[in-house]
C-alpha positions in Angstrom: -20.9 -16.4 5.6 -18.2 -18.8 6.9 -15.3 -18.0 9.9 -14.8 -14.2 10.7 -12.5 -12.2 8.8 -8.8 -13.6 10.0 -9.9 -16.7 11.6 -9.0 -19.4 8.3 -5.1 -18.0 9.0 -3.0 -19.7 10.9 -1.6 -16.8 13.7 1.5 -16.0 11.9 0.0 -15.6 8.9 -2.3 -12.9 11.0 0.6 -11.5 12.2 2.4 -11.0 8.4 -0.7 -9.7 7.1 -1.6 -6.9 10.1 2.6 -6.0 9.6 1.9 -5.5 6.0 -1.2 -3.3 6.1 0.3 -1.7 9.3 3.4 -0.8 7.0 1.4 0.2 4.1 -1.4 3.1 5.7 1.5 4.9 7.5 1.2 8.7 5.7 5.0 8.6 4.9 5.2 5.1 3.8 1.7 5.7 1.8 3.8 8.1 0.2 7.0 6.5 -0.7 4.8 4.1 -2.1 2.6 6.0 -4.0 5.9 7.3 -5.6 7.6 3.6 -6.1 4.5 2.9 -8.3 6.3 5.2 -11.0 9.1 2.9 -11.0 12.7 2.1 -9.4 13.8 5.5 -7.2 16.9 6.5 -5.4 17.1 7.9 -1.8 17.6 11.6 -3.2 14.9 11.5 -5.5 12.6 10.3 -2.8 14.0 12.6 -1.0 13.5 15.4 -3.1 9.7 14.8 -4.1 8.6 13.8 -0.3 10.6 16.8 1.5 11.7 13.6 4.3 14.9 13.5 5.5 17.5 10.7 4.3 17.4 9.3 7.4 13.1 9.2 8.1 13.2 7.8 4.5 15.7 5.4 5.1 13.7 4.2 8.3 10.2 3.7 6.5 11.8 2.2 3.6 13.5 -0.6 6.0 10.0 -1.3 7.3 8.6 -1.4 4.1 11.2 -3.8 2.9 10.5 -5.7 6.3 6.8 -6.0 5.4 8.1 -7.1 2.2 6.4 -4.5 0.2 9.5 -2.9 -1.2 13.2 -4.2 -2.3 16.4 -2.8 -2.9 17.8 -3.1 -5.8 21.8 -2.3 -6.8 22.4 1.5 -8.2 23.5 1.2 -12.0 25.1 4.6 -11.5 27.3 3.4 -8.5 27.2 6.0 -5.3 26.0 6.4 -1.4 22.3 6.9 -2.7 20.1 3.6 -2.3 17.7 2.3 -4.5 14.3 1.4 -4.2 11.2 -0.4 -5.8 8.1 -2.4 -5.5 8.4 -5.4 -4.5 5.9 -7.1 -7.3 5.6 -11.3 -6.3 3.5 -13.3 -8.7 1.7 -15.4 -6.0 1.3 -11.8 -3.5 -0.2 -12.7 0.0 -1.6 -9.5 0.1 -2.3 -6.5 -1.8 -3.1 -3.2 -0.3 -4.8 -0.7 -2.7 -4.7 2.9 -1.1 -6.5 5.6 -2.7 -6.2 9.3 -1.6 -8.0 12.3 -2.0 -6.1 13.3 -5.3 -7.3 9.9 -6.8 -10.5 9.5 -6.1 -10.5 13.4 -7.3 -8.5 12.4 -10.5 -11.7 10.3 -11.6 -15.1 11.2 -10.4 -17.0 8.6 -12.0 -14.6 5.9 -11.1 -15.0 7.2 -7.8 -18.9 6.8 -7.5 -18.3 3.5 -9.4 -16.3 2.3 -6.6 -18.5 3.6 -4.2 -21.5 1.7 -6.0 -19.5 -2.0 -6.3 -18.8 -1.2 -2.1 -22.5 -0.7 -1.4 -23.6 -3.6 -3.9 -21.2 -6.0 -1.9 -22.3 -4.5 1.6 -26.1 -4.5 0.6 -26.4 -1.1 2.7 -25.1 2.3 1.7 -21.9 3.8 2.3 -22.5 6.0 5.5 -21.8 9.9 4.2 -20.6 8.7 0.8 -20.5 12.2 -0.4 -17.9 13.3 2.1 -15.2 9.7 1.7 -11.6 11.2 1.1 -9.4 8.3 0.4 -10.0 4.4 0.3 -7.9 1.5 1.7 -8.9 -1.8 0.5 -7.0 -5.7 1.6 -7.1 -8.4 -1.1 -6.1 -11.5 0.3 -5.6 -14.3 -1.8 -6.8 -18.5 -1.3 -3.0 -19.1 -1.1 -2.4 -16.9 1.9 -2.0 -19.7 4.9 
């Protein structure tokens, strides 16, 4: 099927890619993500709705914004509190779609549709398909060098 997954990308480009994902699937960074996708948040309120300190947040969201996956954006209100959001390119070099358990939960039959598309694709079954909890999936895109 052509080169091994990784092996058309130059090293740095590698590199960039493996930082990304490695930023993404960390549990707390999973989660200030998950709540970014609602739209631009402050410090407190991602404080409030993860239960993380200012200073743990503050620490994932630098590496997030590192990994380029997040940006800061000025407060229209003014104040201490920093603002967050996604960080939404038109040309991405990757995208990262995480799924948990609550979303895969959220939609059964997109679920088992998913499941399907993977085992279509593979040409095998999904080993223990009935027990999968959450889903990480890499697009990487013919631009990415």
């Amino acid at each position: 099927m052509g080169k091994a997954d990784g092996d058309s990308l130059n090293r740095g480009a590698r590199t960039y890619l493996a930082h990304a994902v490695k930023a993404a699937t960390h549990p707390v960074r999973r989660k200030i993500l998950k709540c970014l996708k609602k739209g631009s948040q402050s410090t407190l309120d991602l404080e409030d709705e993860l239960s993380e300190s200012r200073y743990n947040l503050y620490h994932h969201l630098d590496v997030l914004a590192q990994a380029g996956l997040v940006k800061e954006s000025s407060s229209k209100y003014g104040g201490k509190a920093r603002h967050f959001s996604l960080k939404e390119t038109k040309r991405p070099e990757l995208a990262v779609l995480l799924l948990d358990q609550g979303d895969l939960e959220k939609d059964p039959k997109g679920r088992e549709r998913l499941l399907d598309a993977l085992e279509k694709l593979e040409g095998k079954p999904v080993p223990h398909r009935d027990k999968v909890v959450s889903a990480e999936i890499h697009l990487r895109y013919p631009w990415s060098k």
